[in-house]
C-alpha positions as CSV (number, residue, x, y, z in Angstrom):
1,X,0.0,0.0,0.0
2,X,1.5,3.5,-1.0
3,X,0.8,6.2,2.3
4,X,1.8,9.6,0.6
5,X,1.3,12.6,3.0
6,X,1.2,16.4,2.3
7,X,2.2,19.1,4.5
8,X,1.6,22.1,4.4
9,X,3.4,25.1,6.5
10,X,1.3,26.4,9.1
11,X,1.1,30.3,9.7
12,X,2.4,29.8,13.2
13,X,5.1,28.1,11.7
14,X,5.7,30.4,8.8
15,X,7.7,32.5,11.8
16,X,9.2,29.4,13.5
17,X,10.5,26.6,10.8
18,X,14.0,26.5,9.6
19,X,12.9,24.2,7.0
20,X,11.4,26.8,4.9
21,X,9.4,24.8,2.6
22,X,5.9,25.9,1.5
23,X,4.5,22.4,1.4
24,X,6.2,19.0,1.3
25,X,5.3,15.7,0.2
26,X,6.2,13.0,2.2
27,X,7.4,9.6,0.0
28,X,9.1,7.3,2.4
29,X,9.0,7.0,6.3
30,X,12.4,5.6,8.1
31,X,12.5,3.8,11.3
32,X,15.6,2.4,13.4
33,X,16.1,-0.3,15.1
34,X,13.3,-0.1,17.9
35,X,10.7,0.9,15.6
36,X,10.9,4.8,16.2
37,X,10.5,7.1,13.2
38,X,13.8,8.6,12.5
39,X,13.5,10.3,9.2
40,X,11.5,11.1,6.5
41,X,12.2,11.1,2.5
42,X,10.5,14.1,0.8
43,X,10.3,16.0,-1.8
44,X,9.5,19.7,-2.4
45,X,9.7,22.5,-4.4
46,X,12.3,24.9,-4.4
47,X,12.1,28.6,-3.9
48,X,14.0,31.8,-3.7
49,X,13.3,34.9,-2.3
50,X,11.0,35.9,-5.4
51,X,9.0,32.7,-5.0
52,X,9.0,29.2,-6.6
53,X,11.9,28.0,-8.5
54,X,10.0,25.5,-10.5
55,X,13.0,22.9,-10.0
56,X,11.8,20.3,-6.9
57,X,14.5,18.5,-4.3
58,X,14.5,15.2,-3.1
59,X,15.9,15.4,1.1
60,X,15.5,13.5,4.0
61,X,14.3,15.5,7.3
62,X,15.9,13.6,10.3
63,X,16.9,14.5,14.1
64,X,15.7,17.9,15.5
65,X,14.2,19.1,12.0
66,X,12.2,15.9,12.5
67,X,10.9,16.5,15.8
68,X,11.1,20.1,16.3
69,X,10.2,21.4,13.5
70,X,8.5,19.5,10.7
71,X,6.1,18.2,13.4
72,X,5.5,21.7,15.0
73,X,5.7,23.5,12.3
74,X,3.4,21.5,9.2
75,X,0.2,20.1,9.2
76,X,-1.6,17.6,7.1
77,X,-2.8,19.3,3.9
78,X,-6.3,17.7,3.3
79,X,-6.7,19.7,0.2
C-alpha cells in the first residue's frame, strides 16, 4: 500500500520553521532499530526569495528538524 502525506506550513510556523518549505510531500518513512520514526524522504519545491523556483528536491528530514520542526511547524494538507 502507497501512504503519501502532504504538509503544508502552518502560519504559526511560517515564523518558526527552519525548514522553509511551502509544502512537502512526504514519499518514504524511516524507522531504526526499535521501531521509532527517524526520518522522512520528501520531496518539495524549491524557492527563492522571489518565489517558486519551479525545479523540486528530493531530502530527507531527520533528528531535530524531524521532531522540532516538521512536526510543529506543518500540518496535514487535506486539500
Amino acid at each position: 500500500m502507497d501512504i503519501k502525506v502532504t504538509l503544508r506550513l502552518t502560519d504559526r510556523g511560517r515564523e518558526a520553521t527552519s525548514l522553509g518549505w511551502e509544502k512537502v510531500e512526504v514519499i518514504e518513512f524511516g524507522f531504526d532499530q526499535g521501531g521509532s520514526l527517524e526520518e522522512v524522504v520528501c520531496i518539495a519545491e524549491g524557492a527563492s526569495k522571489d518565489g517558486p523556483t519551479g525545479s523540486f528536491d528530493i531530502f530527507t528530514i531527520g533528528g531535530n528538524d524531524l521532531h522540532e520542526d516538521l512536526f510543529f511547524n506543518y500540518e496535514v494538507d487535506k486539500g
